[in-house]
N, C-alpha and C positions, 0 to 999 in steps of 0.2 A: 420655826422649822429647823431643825438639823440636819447639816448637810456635814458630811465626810467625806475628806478628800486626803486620797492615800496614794505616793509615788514610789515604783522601786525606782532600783538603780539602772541606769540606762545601760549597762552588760548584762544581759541574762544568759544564760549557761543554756547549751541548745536541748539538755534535757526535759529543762522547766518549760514544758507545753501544756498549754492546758488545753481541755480537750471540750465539744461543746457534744449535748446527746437530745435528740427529740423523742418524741413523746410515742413517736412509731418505732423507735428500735436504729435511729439512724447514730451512727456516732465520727464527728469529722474534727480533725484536729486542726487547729487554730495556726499553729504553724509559731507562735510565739506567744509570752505570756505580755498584757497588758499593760502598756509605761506607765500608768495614771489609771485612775476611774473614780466616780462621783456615785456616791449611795445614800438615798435617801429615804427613811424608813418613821413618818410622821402619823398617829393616829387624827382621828376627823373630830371638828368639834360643833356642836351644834348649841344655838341659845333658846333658852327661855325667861318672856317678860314675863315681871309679876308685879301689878300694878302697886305705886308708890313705894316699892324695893328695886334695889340691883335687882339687873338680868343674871340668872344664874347660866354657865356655861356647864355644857354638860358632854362626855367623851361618848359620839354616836359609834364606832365602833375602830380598830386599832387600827384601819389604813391601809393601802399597797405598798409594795417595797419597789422600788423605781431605781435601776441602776442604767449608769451612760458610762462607756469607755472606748478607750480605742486601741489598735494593736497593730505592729507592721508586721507585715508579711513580705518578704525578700529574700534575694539569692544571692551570695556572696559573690556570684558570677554572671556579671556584667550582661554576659550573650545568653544568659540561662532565663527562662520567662518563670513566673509562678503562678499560672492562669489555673492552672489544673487545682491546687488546693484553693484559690479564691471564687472558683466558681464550685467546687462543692459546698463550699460553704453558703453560696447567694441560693443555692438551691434550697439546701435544707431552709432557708429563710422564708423562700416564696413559697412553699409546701405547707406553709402555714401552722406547720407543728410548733407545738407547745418546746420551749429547749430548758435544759438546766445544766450547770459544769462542774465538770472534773478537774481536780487539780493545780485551783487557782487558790485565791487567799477566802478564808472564810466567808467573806460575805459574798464572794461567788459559790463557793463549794459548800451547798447550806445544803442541798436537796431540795431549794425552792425551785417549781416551776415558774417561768416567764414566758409573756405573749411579744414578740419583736414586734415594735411599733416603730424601729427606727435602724435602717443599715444603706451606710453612703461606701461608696469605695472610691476612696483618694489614690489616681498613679500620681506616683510621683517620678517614676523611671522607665523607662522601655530598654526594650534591646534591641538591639540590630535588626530584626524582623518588624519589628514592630510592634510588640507583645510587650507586658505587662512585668516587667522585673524587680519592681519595690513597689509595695500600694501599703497606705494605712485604712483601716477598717473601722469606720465609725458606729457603734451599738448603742441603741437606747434599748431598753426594756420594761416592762413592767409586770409584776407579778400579777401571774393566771391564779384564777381560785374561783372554782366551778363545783358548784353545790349538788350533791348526787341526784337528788329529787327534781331540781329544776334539769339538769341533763337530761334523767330519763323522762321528762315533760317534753322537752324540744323533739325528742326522738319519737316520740308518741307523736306529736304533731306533723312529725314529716313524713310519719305510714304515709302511702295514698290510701281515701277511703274508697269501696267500691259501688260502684254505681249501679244501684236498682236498675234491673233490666224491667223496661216499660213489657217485655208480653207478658202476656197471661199465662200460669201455668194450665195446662188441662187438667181439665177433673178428673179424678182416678173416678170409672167407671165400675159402680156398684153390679154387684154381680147377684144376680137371683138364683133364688133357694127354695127347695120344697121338700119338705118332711112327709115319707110316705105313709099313709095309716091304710089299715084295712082293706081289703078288694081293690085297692087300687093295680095302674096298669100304664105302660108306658103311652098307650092310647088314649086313656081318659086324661090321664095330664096334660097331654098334646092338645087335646081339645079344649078343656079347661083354660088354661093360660096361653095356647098358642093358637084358641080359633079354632084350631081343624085338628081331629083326631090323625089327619093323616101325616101332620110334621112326626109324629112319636122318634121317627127313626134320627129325625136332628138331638133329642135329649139325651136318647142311646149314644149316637157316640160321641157327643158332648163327657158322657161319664165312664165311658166302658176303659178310658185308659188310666183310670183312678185308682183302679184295684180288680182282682180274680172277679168278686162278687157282682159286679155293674157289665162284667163282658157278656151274662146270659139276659137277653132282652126276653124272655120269656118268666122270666125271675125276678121279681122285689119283696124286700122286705118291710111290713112297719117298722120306721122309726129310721130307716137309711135315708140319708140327705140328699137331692140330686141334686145336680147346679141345672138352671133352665138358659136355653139361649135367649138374644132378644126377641121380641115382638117381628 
């Protein structure tokens, strides 16, 4: 295992801040650069027996990159609190957003994303109120790396699906038809299909409002279609 461990100098210049950013657009500054931090960046190995030889070892794939550090956060003045920058920062943490930084030494400032799986906040000072005037910040992290296909699988899965509705549709209701040939008559079809010559005037104005030609009930043609009512 490799492990790196890299210390500045215990003065840092108040411009050297490094600044922390999630994955939603949030961006909150650290308030100082980090005294120390430990980086550990190991690929995975996995074995294979083969009977009567060595086990051969083999590199299953190149590993997360895992970094822990910590950083104070303080106010040169005694009666001054610094709750306002260390709870924006426990926020963005509980938000659950992915973070990466700005600013700091290379192996923070890579452009890797990281999942916080670890932030303690140590007071070590109060002020006069009772409030929070020196705290160090403890981070652990480990790097995110979310596969595009398996994302847009989780989000497939979390559609709701919708639920068949148990009724029944109704039947669409077929509509009858009669093609007229020769000497026919709004009478004889009435009779024909509707029993009694004397419905005719239900067929009539079932069609008269179709077109000029169906409004003279004294009038049909072979080969015009009427539509008939039911039974």
């Amino acid at each position: 295992m490799v492990k790196i461990r890299i210390a500045y100098l215990p003065q840092v210049k108040a411009e050297r801040r490094m600044t922390v950013i999630g994955s939603k657009g949030s961006k909150v500054s650290m308030y100082s650069m980090p005294a120390e931090f430990d980086f550990e960046h190991v690929p995975e190995y996995g074995e294979v027996d083969r009977e009567g030889k060595t086990t051969i070892t083999r590199q299953l794939n190149p590993g997360l990159r895992e970094l822990s550090f910590k950083h104070t956060v303080a106010n040169l003045s005694f009666e001054r609190n610094v709750q306002g920058p260390i709870w924006a920062l426990q926020k963005l943490v509980r938000s659950g957003q992915k973070v990466r930084f700005v600013g700091g030494s290379s192996f923070f400032s890579n452009g890797v994303w990281y999942h916080v799986t670890g932030f303690k906040i140590e007071a070590q000072q109060l002020s006069g109120h009772n409030q929070i005037s020196r705290a160090v910040l403890h981070w652990t992290l480990r790097q995110a790396v979310d596969s595009p296909a398996l994302v847009r699988k989780r989000q497939a899965k979390k559609k709701p699906q919708r639920r068949k509705s148990s009724k029944k549709k109704p039947k669409k209701s077929v509509r009858r038809t009669y093609k007229v040939k020769r000497g026919d008559s709004y009478y004889k079809i009435a009779q024909k299909y509707l029993g009694t010559g004397r419905r005719w005037p239900e067929i009539w104005k079932l069609n008269k409002k179709r077109g000029k030609k169906y409004r003279n009930p004294n009038w049909l043609m072979p080969g015009w279609v009427l539509h008939l009512p039911k039974k």
